[in-house]
N, C-alpha and C positions, 0 to 999 in steps of 0.2 A: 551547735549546742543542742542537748537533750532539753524538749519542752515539753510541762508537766502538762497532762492530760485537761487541767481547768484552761490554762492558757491557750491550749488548740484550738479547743472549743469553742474559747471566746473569741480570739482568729477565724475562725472559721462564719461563727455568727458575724464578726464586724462586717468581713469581706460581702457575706453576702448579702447583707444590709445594705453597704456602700454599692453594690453590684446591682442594685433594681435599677437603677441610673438608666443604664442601657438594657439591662434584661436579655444578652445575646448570650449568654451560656457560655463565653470565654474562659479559659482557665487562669488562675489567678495564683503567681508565684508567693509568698510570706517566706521568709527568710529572715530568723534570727540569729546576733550574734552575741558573744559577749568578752568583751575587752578587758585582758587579766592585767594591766598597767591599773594600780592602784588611783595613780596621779588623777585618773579620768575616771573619778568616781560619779560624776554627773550625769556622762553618757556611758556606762557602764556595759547597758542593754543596747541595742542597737537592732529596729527592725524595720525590712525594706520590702515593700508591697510595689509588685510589675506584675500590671497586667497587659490585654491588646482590648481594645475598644475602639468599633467603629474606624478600625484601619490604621489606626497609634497606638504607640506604646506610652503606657500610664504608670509613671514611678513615682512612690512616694515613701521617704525615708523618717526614723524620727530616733532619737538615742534620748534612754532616760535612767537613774539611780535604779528602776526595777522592771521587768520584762513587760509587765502588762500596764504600766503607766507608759512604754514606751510603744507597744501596740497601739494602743489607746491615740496617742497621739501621731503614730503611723496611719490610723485608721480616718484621722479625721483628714490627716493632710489626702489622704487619697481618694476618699469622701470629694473635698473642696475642688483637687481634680479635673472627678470626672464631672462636677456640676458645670466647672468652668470649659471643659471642652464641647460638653452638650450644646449648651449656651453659645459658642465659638461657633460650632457646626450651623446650628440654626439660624445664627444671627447671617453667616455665609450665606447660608443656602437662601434667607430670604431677599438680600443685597448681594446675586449673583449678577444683577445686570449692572451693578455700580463698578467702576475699576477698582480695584485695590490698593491703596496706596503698593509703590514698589519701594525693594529694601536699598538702602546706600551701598552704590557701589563703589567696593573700596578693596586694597591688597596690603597682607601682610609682611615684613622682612622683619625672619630672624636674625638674631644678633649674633649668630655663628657659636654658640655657645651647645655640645653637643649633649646628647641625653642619651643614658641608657636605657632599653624598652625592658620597662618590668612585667607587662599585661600586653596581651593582645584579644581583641574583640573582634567577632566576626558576628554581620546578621545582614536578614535578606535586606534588599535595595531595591523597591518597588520605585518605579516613576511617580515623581509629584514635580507641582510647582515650586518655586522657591517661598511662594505664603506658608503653603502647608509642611515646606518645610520647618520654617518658622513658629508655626502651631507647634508642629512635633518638637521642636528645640524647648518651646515654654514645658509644654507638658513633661519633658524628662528634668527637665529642670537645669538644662546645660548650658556653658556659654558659646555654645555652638554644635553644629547637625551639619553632617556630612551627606548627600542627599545625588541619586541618578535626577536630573532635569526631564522631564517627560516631553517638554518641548523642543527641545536639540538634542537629547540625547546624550549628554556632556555630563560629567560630576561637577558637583560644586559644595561649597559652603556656605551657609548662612552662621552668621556670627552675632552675638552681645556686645556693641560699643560701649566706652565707658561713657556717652554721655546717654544711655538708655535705647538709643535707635539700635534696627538691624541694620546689618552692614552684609553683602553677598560677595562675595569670592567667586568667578567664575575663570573657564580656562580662555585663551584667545585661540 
């Protein structure tokens, strides 16, 4: 959608408000939309803030009845973020000599029920552990991260259980 020149601005200002966080000059994607289905008058706007910070990727979405009430709350979710990854990093780096709890390993069986792919997503695959890949799952906000093992060198998943634990997917 076309955004009026007050709205960018203020876009513009949020991000880099919310951007002193880390202060590494990263580029930071804003992206709005807007939903012409009358029924969803509520999230109407819809705008989604991805950035890279400190070696993740930081997404933060928010849909509202008007563009800048839904920046607004875009801004703060990505705000909240990057505070909580800071925090994440540091709290890491200062209990690096502690073990890390490890995630529940556990595998999944589809019900044979087939899908057809409407999206396809490609992005780089940098080696990590399964923690950070876990970081990286919070921080997108998903119920699961598809991640290279740095340690074996293996794919694997880390997953959202429904009783709040991660659960790890790896291959034999």
């Amino acid at each position: 959608m076309q955004v009026e020149d007050d709205v960018r601005e203020a876009a513009e200002e949020l991000v880099l408000h919310a951007g002193r966080i880390f202060d590494d000059g990263s580029s930071v994607d804003v992206e709005f939309s807007e939903e012409q289905n009358p029924r969803i008058a509520d999230e109407k706007y819809t705008v989604e803030i991805t950035s890279s910070a400190a070696g993740h990727v930081v997404r933060a979405e928010a849909g509202a009845p008007e563009p800048k009430t839904a920046l607004d709350m875009a801004a703060d979710k990505y705000e909240r973020q990057l505070r909580r990854l800071k925090e994440r990093l540091i709290q890491r780096n200062r209990s690096a000599k502690k073990p890390l709890n490890q995630p529940v390993v556990g595998s999944e069986v589809e019900d044979g029920h087939s899908e057809t792919i409407v999206k396809t997503k490609s992005f780089e695959m940098k080696p990590m552990t399964a923690e950070e890949a876990a970081l990286q799952m919070d921080m997108l906000g998903h119920d699961f991260f598809f991640f290279l093992d740095g340690n074996t060198g293996q794919h694997g998943v880390v997953y959202r259980r429904h009783d709040g634990a991660v659960g790890l997917i790896q291959p034999e």
